[in-house]
Backbone bond lengths (Angstrom), bond angles and torsions (degrees), N, CA, C in turn:
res aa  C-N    CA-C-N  psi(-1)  N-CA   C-N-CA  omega(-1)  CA-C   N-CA-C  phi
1 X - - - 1.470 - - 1.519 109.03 -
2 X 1.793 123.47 141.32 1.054 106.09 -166.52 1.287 86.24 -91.82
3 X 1.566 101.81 -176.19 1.709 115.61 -171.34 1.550 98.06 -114.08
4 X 1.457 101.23 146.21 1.984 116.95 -179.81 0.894 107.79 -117.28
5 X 1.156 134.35 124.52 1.496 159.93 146.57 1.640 123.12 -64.45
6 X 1.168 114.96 127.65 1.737 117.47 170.73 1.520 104.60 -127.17
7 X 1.616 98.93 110.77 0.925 104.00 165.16 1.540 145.33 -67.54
8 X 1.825 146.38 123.50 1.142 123.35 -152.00 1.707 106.75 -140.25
9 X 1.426 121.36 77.17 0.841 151.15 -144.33 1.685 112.52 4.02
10 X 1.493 98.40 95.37 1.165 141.80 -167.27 1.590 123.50 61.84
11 X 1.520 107.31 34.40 1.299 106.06 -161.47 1.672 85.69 -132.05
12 X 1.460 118.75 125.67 1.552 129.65 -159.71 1.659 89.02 -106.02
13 X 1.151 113.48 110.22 1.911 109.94 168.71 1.712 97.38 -122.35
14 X 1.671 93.68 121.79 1.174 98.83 154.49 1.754 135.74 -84.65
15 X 1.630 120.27 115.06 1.211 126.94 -152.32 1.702 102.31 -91.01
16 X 1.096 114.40 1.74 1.628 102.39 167.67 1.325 100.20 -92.34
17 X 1.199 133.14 3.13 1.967 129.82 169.79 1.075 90.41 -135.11
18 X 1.526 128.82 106.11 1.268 127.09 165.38 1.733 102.73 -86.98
19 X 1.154 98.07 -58.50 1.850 101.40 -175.50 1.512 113.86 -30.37
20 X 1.338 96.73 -64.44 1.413 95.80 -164.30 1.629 111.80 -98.96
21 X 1.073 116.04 34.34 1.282 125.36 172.30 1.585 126.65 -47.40
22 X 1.611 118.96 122.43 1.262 109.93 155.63 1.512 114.21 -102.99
23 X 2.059 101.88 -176.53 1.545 67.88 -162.89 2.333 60.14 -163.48
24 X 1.512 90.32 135.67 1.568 121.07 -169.75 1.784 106.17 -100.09
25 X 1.231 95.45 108.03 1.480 100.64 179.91 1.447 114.88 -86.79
26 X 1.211 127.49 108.64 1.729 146.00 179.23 1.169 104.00 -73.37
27 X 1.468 145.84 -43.95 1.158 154.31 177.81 1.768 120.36 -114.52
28 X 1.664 108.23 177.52 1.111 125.38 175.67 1.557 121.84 -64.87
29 X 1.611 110.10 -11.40 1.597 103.56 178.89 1.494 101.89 -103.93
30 X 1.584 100.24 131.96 1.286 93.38 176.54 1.483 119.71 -139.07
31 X 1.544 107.10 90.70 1.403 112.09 -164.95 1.320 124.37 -67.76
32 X 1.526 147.63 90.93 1.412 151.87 176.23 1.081 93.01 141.07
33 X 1.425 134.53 -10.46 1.569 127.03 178.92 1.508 97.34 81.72
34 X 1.272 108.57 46.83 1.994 105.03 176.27 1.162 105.96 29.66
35 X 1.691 120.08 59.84 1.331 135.56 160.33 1.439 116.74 -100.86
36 X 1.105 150.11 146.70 1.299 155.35 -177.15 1.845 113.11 -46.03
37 X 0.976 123.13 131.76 1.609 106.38 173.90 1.298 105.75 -102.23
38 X 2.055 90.54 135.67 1.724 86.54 175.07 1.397 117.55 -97.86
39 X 1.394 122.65 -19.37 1.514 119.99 -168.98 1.655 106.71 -123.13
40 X 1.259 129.70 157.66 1.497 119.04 158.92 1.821 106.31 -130.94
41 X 0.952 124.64 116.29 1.532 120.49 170.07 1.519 113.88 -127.88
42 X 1.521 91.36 123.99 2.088 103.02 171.31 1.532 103.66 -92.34
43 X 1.198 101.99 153.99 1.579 128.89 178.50 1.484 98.88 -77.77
44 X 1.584 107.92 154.37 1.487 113.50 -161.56 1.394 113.62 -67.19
45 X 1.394 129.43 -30.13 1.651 134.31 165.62 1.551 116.31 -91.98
46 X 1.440 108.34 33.50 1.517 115.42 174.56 1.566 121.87 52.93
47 X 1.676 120.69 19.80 1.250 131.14 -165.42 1.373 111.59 -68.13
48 X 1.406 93.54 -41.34 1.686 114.44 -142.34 1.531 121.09 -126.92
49 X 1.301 153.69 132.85 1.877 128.32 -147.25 1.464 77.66 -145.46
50 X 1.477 129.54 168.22 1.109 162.49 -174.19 1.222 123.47 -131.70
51 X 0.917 154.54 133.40 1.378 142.07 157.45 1.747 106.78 -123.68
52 X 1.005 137.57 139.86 1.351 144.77 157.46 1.165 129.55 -113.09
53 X 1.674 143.74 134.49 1.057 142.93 -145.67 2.147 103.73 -156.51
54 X 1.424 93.45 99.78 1.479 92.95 -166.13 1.674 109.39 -67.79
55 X 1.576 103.87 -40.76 1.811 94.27 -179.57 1.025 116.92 -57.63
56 X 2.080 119.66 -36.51 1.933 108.53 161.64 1.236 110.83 -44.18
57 X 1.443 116.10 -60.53 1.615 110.11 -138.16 1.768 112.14 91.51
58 X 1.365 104.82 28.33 1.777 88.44 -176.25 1.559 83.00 -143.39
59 X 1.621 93.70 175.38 1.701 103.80 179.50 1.966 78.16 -137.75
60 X 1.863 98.99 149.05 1.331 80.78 176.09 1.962 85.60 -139.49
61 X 1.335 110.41 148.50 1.266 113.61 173.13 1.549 116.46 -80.04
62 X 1.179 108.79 -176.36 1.616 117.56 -164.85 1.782 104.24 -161.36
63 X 0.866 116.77 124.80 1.670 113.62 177.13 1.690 107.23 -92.40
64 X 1.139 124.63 150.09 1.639 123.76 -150.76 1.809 99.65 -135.69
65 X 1.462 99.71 -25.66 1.307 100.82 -177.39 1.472 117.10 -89.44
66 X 1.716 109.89 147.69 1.707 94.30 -176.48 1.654 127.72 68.77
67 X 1.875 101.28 24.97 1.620 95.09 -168.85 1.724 90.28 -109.50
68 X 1.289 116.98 173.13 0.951 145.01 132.20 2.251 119.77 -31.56
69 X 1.266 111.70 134.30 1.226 123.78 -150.20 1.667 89.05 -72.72
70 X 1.456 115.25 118.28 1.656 119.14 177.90 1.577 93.64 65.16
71 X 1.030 135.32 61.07 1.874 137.28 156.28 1.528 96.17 -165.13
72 X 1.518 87.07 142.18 1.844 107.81 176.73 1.624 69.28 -129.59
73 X 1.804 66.62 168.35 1.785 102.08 172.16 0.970 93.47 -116.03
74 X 1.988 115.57 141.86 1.218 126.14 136.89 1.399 125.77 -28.98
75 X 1.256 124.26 139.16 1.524 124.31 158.89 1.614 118.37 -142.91
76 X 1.047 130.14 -17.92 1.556 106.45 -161.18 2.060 94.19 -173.31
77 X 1.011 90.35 129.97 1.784 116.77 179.41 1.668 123.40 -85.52
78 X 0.985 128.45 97.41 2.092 123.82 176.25 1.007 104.23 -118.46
79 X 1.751 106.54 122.69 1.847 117.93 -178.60 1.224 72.78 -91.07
80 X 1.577 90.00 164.34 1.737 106.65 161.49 1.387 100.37 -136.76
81 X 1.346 108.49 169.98 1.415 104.15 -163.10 1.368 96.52 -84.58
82 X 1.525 126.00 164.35 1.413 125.94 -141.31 1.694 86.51 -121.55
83 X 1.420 120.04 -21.09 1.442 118.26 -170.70 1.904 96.94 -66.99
84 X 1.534 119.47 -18.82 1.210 123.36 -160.82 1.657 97.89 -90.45
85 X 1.603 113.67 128.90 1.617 92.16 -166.98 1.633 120.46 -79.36
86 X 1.649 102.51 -24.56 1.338 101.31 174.53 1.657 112.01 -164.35
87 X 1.309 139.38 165.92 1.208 136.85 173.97 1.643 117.70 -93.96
88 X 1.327 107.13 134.89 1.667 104.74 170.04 0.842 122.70 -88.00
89 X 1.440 135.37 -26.97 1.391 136.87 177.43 1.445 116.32 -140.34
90 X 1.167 90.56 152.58 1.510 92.33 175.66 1.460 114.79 -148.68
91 X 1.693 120.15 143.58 1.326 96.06 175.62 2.009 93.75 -153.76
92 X 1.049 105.33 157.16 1.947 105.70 174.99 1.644 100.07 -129.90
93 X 1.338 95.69 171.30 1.704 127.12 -169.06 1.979 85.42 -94.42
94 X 1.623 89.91 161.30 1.523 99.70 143.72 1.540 120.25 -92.28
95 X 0.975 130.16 30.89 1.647 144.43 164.57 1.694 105.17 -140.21
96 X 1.547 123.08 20.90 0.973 118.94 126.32 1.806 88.92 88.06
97 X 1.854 110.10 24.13 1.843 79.48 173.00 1.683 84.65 -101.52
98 X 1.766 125.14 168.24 0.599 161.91 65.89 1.247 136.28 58.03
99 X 1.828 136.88 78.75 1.593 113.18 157.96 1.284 94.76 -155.46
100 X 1.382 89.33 159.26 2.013 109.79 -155.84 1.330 104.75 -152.73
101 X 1.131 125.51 179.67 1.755 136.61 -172.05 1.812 106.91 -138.14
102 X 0.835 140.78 71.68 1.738 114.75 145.83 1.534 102.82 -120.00
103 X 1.373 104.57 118.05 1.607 112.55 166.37 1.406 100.47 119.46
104 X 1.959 97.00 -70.11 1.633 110.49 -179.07 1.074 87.89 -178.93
105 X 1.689 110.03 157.34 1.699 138.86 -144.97 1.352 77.09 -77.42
106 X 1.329 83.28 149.23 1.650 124.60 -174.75 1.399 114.10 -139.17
107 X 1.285 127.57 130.60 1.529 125.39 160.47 1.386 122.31 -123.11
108 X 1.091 109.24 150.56 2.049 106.13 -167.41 1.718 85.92 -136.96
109 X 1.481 110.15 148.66 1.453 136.80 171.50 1.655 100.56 -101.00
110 X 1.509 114.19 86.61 2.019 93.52 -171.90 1.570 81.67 -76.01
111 X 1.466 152.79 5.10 1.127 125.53 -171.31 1.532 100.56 -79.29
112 X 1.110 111.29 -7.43 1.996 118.10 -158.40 1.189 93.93 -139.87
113 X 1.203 108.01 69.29 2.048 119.99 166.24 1.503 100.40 16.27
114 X 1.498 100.58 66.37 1.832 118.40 169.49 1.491 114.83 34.06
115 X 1.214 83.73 62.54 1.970 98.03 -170.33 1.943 89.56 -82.45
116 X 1.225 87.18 118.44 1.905 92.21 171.92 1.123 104.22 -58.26
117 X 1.431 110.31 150.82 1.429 123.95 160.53 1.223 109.55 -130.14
118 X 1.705 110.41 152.91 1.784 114.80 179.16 1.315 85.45 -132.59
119 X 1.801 93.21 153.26 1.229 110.09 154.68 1.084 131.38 -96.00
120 X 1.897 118.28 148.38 1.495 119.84 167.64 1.251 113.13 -61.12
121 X 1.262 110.57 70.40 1.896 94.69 177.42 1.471 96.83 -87.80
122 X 1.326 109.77 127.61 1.532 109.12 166.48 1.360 120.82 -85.18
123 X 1.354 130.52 88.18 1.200 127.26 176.33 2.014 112.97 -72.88
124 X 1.042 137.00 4.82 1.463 143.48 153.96 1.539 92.24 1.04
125 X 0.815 109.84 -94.85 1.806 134.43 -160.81 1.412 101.19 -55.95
126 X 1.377 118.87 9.13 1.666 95.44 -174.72 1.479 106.21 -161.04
127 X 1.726 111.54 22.97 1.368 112.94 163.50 1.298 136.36 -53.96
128 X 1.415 123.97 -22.90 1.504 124.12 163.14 2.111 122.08 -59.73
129 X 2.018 96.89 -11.36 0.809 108.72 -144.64 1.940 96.16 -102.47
130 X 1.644 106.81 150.91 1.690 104.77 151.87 1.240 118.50 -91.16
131 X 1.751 108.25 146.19 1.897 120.70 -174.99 1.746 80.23 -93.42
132 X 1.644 124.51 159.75 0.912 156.00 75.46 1.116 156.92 -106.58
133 X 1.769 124.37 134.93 1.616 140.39 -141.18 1.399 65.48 -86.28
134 X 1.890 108.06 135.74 1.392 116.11 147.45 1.315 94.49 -122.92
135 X 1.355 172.41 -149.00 0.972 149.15 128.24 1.906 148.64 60.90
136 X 1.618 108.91 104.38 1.412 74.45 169.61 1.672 82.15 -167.37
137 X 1.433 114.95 166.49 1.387 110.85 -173.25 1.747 101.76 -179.39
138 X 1.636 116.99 159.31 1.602 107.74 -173.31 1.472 85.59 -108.37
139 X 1.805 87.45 172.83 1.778 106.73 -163.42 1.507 87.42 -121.21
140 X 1.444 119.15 161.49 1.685 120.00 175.41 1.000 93.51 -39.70
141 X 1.411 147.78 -99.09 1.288 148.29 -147.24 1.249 117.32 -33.71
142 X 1.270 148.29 -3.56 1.447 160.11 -153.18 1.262 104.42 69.77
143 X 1.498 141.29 -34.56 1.271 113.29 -140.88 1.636 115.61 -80.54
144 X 1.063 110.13 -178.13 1.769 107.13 -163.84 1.453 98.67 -119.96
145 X 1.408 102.47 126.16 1.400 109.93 170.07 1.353 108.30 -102.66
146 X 1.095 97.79 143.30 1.490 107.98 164.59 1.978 126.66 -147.10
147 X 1.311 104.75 149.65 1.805 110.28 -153.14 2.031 91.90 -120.85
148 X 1.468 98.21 131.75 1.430 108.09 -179.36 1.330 116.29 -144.40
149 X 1.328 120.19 140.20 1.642 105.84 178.38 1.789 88.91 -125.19
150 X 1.805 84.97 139.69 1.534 103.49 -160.14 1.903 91.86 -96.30
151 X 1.096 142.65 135.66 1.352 139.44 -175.83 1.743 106.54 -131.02
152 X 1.409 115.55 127.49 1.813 121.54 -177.34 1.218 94.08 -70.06
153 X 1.284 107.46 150.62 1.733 130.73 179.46 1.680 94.65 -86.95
154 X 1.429 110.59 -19.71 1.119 108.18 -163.08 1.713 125.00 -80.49
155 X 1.842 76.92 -60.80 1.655 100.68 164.53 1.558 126.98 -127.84
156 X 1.207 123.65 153.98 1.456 118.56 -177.73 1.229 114.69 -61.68
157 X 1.572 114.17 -34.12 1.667 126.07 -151.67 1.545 83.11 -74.08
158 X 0.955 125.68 -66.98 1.852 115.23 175.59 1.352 148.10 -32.79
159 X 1.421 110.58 58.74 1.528 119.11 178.59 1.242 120.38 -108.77
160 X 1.093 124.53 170.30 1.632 151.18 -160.64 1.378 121.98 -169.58
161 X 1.542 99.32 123.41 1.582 110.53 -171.95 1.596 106.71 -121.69
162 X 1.550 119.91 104.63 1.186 128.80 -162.66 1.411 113.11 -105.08
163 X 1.551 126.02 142.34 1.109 129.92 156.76 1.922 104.73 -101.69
164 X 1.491 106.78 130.86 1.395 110.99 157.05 1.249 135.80 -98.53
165 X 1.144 142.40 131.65 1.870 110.27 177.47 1.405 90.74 -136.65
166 X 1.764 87.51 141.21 1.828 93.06 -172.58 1.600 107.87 -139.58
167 X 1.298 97.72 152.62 1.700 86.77 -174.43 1.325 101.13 -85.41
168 X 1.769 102.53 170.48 1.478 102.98 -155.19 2.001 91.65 -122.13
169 X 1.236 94.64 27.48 1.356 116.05 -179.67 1.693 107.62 -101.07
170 X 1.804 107.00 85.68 1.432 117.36 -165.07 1.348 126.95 -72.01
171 X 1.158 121.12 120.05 1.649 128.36 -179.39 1.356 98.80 -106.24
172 X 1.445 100.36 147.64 1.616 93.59 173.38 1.447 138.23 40.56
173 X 1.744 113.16 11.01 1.342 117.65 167.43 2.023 97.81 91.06
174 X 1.311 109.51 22.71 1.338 110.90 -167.51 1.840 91.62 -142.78
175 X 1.217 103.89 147.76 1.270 126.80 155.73 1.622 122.39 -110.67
176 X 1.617 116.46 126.44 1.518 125.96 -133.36 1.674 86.75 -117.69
177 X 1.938 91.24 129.35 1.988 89.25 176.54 1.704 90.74 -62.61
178 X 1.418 96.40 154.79 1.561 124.06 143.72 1.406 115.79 -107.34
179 X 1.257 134.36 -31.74 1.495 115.39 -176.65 1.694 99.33 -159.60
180 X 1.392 115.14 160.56 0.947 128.88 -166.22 1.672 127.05 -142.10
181 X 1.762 124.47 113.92 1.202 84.58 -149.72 2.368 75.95 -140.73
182 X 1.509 109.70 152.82 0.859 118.22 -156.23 1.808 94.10 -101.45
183 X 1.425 134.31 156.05 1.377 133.72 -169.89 1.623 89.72 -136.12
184 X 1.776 93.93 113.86 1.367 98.91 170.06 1.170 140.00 -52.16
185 X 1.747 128.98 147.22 1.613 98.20 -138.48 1.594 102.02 -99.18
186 X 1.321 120.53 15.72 1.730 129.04 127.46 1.179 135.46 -3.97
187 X 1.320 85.48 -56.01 1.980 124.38 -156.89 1.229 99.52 -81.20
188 X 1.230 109.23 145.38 1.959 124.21 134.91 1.321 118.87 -119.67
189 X 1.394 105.53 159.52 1.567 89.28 168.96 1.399 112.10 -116.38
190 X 1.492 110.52 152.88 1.544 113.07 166.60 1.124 115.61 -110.93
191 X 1.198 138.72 -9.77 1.845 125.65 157.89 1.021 92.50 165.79
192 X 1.373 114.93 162.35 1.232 169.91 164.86 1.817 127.48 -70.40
193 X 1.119 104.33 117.34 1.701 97.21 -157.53 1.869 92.56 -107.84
194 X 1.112 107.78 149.93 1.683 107.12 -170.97 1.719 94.80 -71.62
195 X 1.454 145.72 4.41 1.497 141.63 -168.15 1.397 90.19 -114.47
196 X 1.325 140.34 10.68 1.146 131.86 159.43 1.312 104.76 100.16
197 X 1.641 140.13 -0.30 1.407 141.88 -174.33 1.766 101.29 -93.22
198 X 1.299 102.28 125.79 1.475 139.20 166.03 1.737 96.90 -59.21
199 X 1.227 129.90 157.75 1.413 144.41 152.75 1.581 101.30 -144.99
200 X 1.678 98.62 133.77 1.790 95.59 -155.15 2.153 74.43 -152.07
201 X 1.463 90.19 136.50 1.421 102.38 177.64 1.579 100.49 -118.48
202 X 1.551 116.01 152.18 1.550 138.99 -170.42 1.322 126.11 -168.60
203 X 1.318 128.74 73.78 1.356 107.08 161.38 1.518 102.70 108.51
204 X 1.515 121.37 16.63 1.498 136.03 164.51 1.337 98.06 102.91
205 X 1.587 129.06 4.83 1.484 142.14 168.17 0.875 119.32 -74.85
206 X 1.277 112.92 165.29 1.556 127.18 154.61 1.673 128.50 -141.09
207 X 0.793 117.45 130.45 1.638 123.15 -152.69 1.607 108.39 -112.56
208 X 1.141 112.05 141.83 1.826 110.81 164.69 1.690 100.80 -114.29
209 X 1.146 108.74 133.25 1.553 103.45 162.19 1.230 126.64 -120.55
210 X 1.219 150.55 176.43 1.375 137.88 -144.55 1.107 110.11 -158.56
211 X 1.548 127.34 77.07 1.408 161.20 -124.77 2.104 94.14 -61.00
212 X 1.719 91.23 -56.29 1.332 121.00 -169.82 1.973 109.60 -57.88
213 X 1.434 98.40 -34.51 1.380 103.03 -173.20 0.981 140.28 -128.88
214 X 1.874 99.97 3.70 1.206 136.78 -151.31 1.464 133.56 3.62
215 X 1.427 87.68 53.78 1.675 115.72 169.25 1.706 117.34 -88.57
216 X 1.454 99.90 120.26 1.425 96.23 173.05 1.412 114.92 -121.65
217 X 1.182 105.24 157.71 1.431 125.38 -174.01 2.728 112.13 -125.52
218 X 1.504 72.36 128.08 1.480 77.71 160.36 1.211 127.34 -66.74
219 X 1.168 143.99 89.51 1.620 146.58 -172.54 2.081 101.34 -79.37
220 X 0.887 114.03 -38.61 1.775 115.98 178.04 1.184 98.37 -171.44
221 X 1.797 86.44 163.90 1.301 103.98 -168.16 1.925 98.47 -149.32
222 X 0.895 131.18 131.22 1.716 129.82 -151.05 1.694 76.18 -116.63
223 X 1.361 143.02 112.14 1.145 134.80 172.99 1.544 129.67 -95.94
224 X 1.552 93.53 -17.45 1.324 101.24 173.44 1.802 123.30 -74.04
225 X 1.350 111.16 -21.51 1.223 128.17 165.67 1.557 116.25 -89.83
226 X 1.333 122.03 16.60 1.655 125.45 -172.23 1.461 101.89 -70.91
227 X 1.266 116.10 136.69 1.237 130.64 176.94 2.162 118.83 -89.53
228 X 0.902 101.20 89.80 1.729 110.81 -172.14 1.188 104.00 -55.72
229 X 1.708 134.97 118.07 1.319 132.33 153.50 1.857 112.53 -79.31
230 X 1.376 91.24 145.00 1.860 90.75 168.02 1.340 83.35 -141.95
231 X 1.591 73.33 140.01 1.399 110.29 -179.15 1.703 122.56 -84.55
């Protein structure tokens, strides 16, 4: 198989090895410090590119629109703190906000000299309870979804598997839920589609759900592995 190259103003990354990527600096800009890149993520209307680089410690943006055929432009620099050993996720807007994982979710505005943002998550209803981010990613529309299963300190039998969606339209340095929706505890999820469709597995199934209309559909069903309840 031959090998493809994307060029990123003067920086050659080969995208069939993302992990272990090196990457040949042609010029004087040299974003990660000609460090290896570990992650690459585009924004859901292809606006906006990411690159992440764990031996920096930085994430640096790239503008995608209006380039030259195989060349991005540099745009925008994120240290991360270096005590953190590495990030699990990562994901950006096409207006360029920001959210990532080392420690605990984080959001940055690079449009507003990486003005943090928090969310209103209202945890009220679930203080006896532990948050973990499994999940989270933006939809065309900007807004940011994000997927958590809430677990009792108390008891095991007490879980909760949450979808949030919040606009990414910042007040007060916060991004505000709009809707809130609970995943039967049946369910798992397997991702998140940027058009707002859920993929949720059950019972040798597989499900699409339809955030907007909350219509679901059976996508497969593996029958030879079906699991028989008696009642």
């Amino acid at each position: 198989m031959s090998e493809t190259f994307v060029k990123i103003d003067g920086i050659n990354i080969d995208i069939n090895n993302v992990d272990n990527n090196k990457i040949d600096i042609d010029n004087d800009i040299k974003p990660h410090k000609n460090k290896p890149i570990t992650k690459i993520e585009v924004s859901p209307n292809e606006k906006y590119l990411v690159t992440y680089s764990q031996d920096d410690h930085s994430i640096v943006g790239w503008n995608i629109e209006d380039i030259d055929e195989g060349r991005l432009n540099f745009d925008h620099t994120v240290k991360i703190n270096p005590k953190f050993k590495s990030i699990d996720r990562i994901c950006v807007s096409d207006d360029k906000k920001l959210a990532f994982i080392y420690n605990d979710l984080n959001g940055l505005d690079m449009n507003n000299d990486n003005q943090v943002i928090e969310l209103n998550l209202d945890n009220s209803d679930f203080e006896d309870f532990r948050v973990s981010y499994r999940y989270f990613t933006f939809n065309l529309k900007g807004e940011f979804i994000l997927y958590n299963k809430i677990n009792s300190d108390i008891t095991a039998y007490k879980k909760h598997k949450i979808i949030w969606i919040y606009s990414t339209q910042t007040k007060n340095n916060k991004w505000m839920c709009k809707r809130i929706y609970e995943i039967p505890k049946d369910f798992e999820l397997i991702g998140i589609s940027k058009n707002d469709k859920l993929y949720l597995f059950s019972n040798n199934s597989i499900y699409e759900w339809n955030i907007l209309n909350e219509e679901n559909i059976r996508m497969f069903k593996n029958e030879e592995n079906e699991v028989i309840k008696h009642c």
